[in-house]
N, C-alpha and C positions, 0 to 999 in steps of 0.2 A: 504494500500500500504506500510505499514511501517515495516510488515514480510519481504516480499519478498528485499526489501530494505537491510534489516539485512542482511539477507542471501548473496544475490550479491554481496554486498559489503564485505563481511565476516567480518561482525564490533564483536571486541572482548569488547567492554568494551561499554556498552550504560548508559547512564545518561537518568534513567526517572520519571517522578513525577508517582508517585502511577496510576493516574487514566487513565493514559495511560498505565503502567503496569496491569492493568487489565483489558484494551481491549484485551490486547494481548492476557493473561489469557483466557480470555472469549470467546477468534476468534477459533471456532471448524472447523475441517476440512468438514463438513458435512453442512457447511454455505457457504460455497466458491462453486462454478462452477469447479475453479478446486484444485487439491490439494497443500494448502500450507507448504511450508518449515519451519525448524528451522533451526534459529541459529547451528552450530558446538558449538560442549561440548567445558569447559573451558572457555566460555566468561564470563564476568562479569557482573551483573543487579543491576546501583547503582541506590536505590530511596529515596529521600526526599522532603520537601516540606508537606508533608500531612500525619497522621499516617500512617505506613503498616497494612493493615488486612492482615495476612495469611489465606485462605480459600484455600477450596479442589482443587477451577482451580485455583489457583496459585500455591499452592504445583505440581501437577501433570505437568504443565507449565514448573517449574523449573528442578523438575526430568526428565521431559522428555527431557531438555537438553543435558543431561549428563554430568554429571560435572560442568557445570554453578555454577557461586556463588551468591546471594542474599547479597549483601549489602545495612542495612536499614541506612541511614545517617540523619534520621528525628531526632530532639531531640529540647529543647531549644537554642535559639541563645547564649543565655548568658553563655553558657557551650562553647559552641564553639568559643567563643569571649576570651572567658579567657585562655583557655585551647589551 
């Protein structure tokens, strides 16, 4: 339920930990009853908390956004505490 969510609410900027960016990744249109939406191009996808793996269905994921941006914000704390 958290596509179609995006979508209606036409959220520009989500905040998500990886492993729910790759449900999303992962949700094909051929797994649904009926067909799901994307996001409109331009939004933003920030994710931290857990390394990013870029794999083919998140690459494809993202391009098929259009325009979307992938922001990985995972790093050590201590970089981000100082910094």
């Amino acid at each position: 339920a958290l596509r179609p969510t995006l979508v209606a609410e036409d959220v520009q900027r989500a905040f998500l930990p990886f492993a729910v960016l790759q449900q999303l990744a992962s949700f094909t249109e051929a797994e649904a009853s009926v067909p799901m939406p994307l996001p409109k191009g331009g939004c933003e996808i920030i994710t931290a908390g857990e390394a990013l793996l870029v794999n083919d269905e998140l690459r494809v994921f993202v391009c098929g956004l259009g325009g979307a941006q992938l922001h990985n914000q995972y790093g050590p704390t201590e970089t981000h505490v100082v910094s």
